[in-house]
C-alpha positions, 0 to 999 in steps of 0.5 A, spaced: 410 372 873 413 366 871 413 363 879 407 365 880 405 361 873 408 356 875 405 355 881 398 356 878 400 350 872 403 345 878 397 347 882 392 345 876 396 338 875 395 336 883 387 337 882 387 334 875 391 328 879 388 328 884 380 327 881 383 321 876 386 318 883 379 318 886 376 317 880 381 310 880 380 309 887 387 310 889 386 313 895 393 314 898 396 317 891 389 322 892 393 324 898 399 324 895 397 329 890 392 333 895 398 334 899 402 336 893 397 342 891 396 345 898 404 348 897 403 352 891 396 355 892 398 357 899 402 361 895 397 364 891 394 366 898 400 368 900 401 373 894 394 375 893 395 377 900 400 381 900 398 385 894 392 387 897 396 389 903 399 393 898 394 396 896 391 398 903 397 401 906 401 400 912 395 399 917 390 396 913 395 392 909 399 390 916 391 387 920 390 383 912 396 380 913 396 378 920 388 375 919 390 371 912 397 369 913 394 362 915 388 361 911 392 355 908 392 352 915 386 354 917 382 351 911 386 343 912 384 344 919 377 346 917 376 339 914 379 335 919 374 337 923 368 336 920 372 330 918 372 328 925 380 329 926 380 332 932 386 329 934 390 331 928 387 338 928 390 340 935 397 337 933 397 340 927 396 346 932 402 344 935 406 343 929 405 349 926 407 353 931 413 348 933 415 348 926 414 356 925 420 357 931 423 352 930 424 350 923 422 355 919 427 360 924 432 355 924 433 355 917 432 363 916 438 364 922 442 359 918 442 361 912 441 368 912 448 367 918 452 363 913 451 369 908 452 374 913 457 373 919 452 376 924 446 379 923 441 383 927 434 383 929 429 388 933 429 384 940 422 389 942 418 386 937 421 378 938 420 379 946 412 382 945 411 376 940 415 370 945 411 373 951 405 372 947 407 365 946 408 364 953 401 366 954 398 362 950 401 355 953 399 357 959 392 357 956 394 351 953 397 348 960 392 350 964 385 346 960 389 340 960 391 340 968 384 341 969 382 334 965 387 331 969 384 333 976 377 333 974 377 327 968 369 325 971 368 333 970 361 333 965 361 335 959 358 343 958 365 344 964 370 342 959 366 346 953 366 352 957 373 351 960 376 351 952 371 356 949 373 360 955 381 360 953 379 360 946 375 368 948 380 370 953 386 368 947 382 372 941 382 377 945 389 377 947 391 377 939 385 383 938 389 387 944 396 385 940 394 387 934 392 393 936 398 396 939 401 393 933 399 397 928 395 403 931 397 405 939 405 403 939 407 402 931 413 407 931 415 405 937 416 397 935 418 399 927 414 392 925 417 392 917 414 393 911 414 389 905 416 392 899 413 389 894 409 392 888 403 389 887 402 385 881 395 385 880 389 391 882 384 389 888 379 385 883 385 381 880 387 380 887 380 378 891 380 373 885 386 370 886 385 369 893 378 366 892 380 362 887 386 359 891 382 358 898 376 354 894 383 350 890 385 348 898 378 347 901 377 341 894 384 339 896 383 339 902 376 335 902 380 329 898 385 330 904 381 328 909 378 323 906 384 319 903 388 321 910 386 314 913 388 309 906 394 314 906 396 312 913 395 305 912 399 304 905 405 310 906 406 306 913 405 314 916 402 315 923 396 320 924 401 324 929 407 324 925 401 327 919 399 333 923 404 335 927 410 335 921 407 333 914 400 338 914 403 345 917 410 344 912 405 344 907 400 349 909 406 354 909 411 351 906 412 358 901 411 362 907 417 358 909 421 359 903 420 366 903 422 367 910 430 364 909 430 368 901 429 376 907 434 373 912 439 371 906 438 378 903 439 381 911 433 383 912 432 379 919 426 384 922 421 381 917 424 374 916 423 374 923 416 377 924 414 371 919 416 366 923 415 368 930 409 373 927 406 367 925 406 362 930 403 367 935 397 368 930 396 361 930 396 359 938 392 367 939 388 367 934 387 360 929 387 356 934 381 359 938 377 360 932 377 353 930 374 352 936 368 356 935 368 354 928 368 346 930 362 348 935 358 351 929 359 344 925 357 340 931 364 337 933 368 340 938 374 342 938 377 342 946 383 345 948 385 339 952 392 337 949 397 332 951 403 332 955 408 331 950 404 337 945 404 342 951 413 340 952 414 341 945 411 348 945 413 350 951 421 348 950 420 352 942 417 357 945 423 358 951 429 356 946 426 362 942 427 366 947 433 364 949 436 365 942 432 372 941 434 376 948 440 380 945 437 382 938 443 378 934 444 371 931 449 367 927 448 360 923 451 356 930 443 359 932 439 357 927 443 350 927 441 350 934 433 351 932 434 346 926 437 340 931 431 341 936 426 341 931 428 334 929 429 332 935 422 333 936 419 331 930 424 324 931 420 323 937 413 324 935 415 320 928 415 314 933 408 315 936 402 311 934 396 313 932 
């Protein structure tokens, strides 16, 4: 209880800071402090979530998990859109699925191979989530190189392109969900967490609603102060979305991910990272889409070059590392020097 306390007091000194910031018209430390709270209210959404998957059991608890492990990241983006930062919505995209495979694994395999010589994994289940990735850039290849061969095309042909790819990847996740957890459960042994829960359902929903309402006040004054805070901190809008607004949606997630590779438990660390990512490029990612259409400003699946490169690249170096089933802390480096290497490029890119 003593972490979780801790982390509802530094969330409530992020609001306070950031409403007398705006109040003094700071506008760079609004953000400042705005990113600062995101961190520990995502994770109370995180163990709100898990207590309620606990209290539903495997199959319940397993789709719980898989609808709000994101929820951070979805708010922020939520935003962002009805903001009109539809550019930093798709890197933000891009880096969350970018930094899950490899920072956020990379870590894990490090860590966890520092502590244990070698450690093993269940190669099926990473296979299923990479092909699953594989997929998904191809949705997001195949809308870009229609803008670039058609760029006169008209408007409603370029919506139908992006809502067309949203509905075939929302229904591809559907598809894997449900041979995850009902038609091929046994067979993949995907981990359970063995957590107790430490609230009842009523204390837990209100956690997470409180938690969710938190992240979209801060995630509000987020976007709001983004464009004084890029000016002032000397920051570039691609840099914010691709690296700084993924991190801090899911940095407890991150941090839990290398505490289960350190404690040898590679299967769940592994569906953490690479679970996630394939939800955020099957499922976040197409429902923003359709929620930016609801809003009035939407959100295409049209993405740059560079974007496309850096999550075809992770996507294939995951595989590479994850076809035998093992790993050591050589891999995890491996991941890590990746990582920065994209993450120095894009810090240079203006915006």
């Amino acid at each position: 209880m003593d972490n979780l306390a801790v982390m509802g007091g530094w969330a409530l000194v992020s609001i306070a800071a950031s409403l007398i910031a705006k109040a003094a018209g700071i506008e760079w430390l609004v953000f400042v402090a705005s990113v600062s709270g995101i961190v520990p209210l995502a994770a109370l959404i995180g163990q709100a979530t898990e207590d309620l998957a606990v209290k539903l059991g495997p199959r319940m608890g397993g789709f719980l998990n898989a609808t709000f492990a994101n929820l951070p990241e979805v708010i922020v983006s939520a935003f962002l859109i009805i903001g009109g930062e539809l550019e930093i919505v798709k890197l933000a995209i891009t880096g969350a699925i970018v930094g899950n495979l490899l920072l956020v694994l990379g870590a894990s395999v490090l860590f966890g191979g520092l502590k244990h010589r070698e450690q093993t994994f269940n190669a099926k289940v990473a296979g299923m989530h990479t092909v699953s990735l594989a997929l998904a850039v191809v949705g997001l290849i195949m809308p870009t190189l229609f803008h670039s061969a058609a760029p006169a095309a008209s408007s409603s042909a370029r919506e139908t392109v992006s809502v067309g790819v949203a509905v075939i990847l929302m229904l591809l996740y559907l598809c894997s969900l449900l041979f995850s957890f009902k038609t091929h459960r046994d067979a993949l042994g995907i981990p359970l967490t063995e957590a107790e829960p430490r609230w009842s359902m009523g204390q837990a929903t209100l956690l997470l609603a409180a938690a969710a309402g938190g992240t979209a006040l801060l995630s509000d004054f987020l976007v709001a102060s983004l464009q004084p805070a890029v000016n002032a901190l000397g920051l570039s809008k691609p840099f914010v979305g691709l690296i700084l607004v993924p991190v801090v949606g899911n940095a407890a997630e991150h941090a839990g991910a290398i505490r289960l590779a350190m404690r040898d438990q590679m299967d769940v660390s592994i569906e953490i990272a690479v679970g996630s990512s394939t939800q955020i490029a099957l499922f976040v990612a197409p429902f923003l889409v359709f929620f930016s259409l609801v809003v009035g400003k939407p959100l295409d699946f049209f993405f740059s070059g560079f974007e496309i490169a850096a999550v075809g690249f992770s996507t294939a170096i995951v595989a590479l590392i994850s076809r035998d089933g093992r790993s050591d802390w050589l891999e995890g480096a491996q991941l890590l020097a990746a990582y920065a290497i994209i993450a120095l490029s894009f810090f240079f890119v203006p915006g």
